[in-house]
TIVEXTOR-947000 format. One record per atom (N, C-alpha, C): residue in one letter; atom name; x, y, z. Coordinates in steps of 0.05 Angstrom, whole numbers, m for minus. Layout:
REM TIVEXTOR-947000
 code site     px     py     pz
    a   CA      X      Y      Z
...
This chain:
REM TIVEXTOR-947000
 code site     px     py     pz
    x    N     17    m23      0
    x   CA      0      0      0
    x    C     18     25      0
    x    N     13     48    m16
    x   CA     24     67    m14
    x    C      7     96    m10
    x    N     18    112      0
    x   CA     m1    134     14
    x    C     14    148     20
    x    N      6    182     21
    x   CA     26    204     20
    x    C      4    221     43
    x    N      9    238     55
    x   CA      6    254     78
    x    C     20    279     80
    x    N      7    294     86
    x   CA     20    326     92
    x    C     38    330    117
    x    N     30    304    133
    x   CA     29    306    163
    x    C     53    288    175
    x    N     70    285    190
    x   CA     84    254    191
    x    C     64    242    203
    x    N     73    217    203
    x   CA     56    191    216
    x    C     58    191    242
    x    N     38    190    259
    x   CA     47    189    281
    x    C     36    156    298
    x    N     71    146    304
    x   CA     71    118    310
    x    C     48     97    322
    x    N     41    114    340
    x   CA     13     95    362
    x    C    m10     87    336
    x    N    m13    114    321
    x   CA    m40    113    303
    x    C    m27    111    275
    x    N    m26    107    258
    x   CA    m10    101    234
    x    C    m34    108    218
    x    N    m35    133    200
    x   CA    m60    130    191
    x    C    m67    108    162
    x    N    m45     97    161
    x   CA    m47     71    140
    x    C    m68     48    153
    x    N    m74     48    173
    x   CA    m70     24    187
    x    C   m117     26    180
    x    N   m121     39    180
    x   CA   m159     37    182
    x    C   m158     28    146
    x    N   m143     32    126
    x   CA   m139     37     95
    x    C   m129      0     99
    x    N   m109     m8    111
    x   CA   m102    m28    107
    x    C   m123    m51    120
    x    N   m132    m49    132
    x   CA   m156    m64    151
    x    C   m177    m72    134
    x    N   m189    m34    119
    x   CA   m216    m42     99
    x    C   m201    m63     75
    x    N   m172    m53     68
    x   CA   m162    m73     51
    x    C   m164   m107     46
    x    N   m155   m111     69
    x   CA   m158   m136     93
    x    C   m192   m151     91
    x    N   m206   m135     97
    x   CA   m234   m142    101
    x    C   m252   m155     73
    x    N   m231   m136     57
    x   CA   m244   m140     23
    x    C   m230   m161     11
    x    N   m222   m178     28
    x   CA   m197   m200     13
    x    C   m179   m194     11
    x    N   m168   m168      9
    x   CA   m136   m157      2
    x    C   m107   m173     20
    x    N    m93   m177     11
    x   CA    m66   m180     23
    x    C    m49   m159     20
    x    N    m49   m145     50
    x   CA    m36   m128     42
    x    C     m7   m134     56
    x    N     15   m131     43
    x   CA     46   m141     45
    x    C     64   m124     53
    x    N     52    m99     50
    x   CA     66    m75     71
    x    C     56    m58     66
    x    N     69    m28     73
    x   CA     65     m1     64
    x    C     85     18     63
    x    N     82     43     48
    x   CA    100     55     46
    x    C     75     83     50
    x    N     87    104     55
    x   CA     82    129     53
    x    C     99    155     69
    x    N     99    175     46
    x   CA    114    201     52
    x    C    101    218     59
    x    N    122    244     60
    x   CA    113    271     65
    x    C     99    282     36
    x    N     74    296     33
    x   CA     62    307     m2
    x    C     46    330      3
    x    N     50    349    m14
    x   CA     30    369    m20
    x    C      9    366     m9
    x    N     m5    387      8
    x   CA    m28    386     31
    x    C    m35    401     24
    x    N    m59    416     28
    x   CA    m79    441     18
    x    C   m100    433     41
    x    N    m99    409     59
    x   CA   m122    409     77
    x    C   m122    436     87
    x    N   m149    443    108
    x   CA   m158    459    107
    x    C   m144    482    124
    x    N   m136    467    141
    x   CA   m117    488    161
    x    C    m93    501    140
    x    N    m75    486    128
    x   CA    m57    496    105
    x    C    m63    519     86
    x    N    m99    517     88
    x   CA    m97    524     54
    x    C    m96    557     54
    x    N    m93    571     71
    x   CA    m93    596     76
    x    C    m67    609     73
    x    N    m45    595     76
    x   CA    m10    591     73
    x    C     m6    580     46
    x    N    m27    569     29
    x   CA    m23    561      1
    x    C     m9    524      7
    x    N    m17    510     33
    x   CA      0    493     25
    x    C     23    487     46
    x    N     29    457     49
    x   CA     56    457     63
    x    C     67    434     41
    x    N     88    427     50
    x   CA    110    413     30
    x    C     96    416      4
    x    N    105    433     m9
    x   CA    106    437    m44
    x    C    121    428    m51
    x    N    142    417    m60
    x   CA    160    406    m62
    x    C    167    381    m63
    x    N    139    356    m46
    x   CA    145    335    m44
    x    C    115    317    m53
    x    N    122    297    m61
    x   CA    147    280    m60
    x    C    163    292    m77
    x    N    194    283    m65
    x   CA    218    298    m80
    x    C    220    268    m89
    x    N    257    276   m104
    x   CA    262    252   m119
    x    C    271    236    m90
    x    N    286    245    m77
    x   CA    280    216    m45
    x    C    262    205    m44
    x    N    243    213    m46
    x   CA    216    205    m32
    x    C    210    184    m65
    x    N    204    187    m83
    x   CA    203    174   m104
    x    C    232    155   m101
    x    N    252    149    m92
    x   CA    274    131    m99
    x    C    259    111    m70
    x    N    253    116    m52
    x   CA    248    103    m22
    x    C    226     84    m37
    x    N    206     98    m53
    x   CA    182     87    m61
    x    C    190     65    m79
    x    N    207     70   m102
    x   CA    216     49   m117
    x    C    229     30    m97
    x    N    243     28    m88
    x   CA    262     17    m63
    x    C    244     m1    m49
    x    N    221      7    m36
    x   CA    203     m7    m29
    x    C    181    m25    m45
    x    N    179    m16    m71
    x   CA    161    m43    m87
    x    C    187    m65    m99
    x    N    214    m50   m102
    x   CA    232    m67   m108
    x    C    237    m95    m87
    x    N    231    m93    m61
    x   CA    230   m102    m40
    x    C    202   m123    m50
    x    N    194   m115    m51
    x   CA    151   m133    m47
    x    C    159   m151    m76
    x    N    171   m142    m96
    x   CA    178   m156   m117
    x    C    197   m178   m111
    x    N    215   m170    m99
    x   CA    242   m198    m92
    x    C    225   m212    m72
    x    N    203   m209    m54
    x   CA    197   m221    m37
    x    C    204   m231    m14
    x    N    211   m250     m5
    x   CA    224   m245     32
    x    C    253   m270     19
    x    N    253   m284      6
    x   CA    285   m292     m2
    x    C    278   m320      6
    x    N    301   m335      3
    x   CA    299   m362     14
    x    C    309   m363     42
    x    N    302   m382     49
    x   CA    304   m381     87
    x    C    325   m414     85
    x    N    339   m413    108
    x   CA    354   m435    119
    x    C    344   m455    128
């Protein structure tokens, strides 16, 4: 699963985690997640035009590739 946020994640509540569940519920396997910092306009922001404009940068796009590169090799052979 991938998902972008204005906001960081904050650990206890992960806001992936209610997205991955309905996933879950609907038959989905979900195998991990990834998500960054992205362009926000929610509503508190939108008066400032916005926070991170700028992202995803190309980090944030290399992490992302990095991580389906990962879900593609799969967990490897085991001993």
């Amino acid at each position: 699963m991938f998902a972008t946020s204005g906001l960081p994640e904050f650990p206890p509540m992960p806001f992936a985690r209610p997205l991955s569940r309905l996933l879950a519920r609907k038959g989905f396997e979900v195998a991990g997640s990834f998500s960054c910092r992205a362009f926000d306009t929610w509503a508190p922001f939108r008066p400032v035009g916005g926070i991170n404009k700028q992202r995803p940068d190309d980090a944030d796009l290399a992490a992302a590739h990095a991580f389906a590169a990962r879900l593609l090799d799969g967990p490897g052979p085991t001993a």
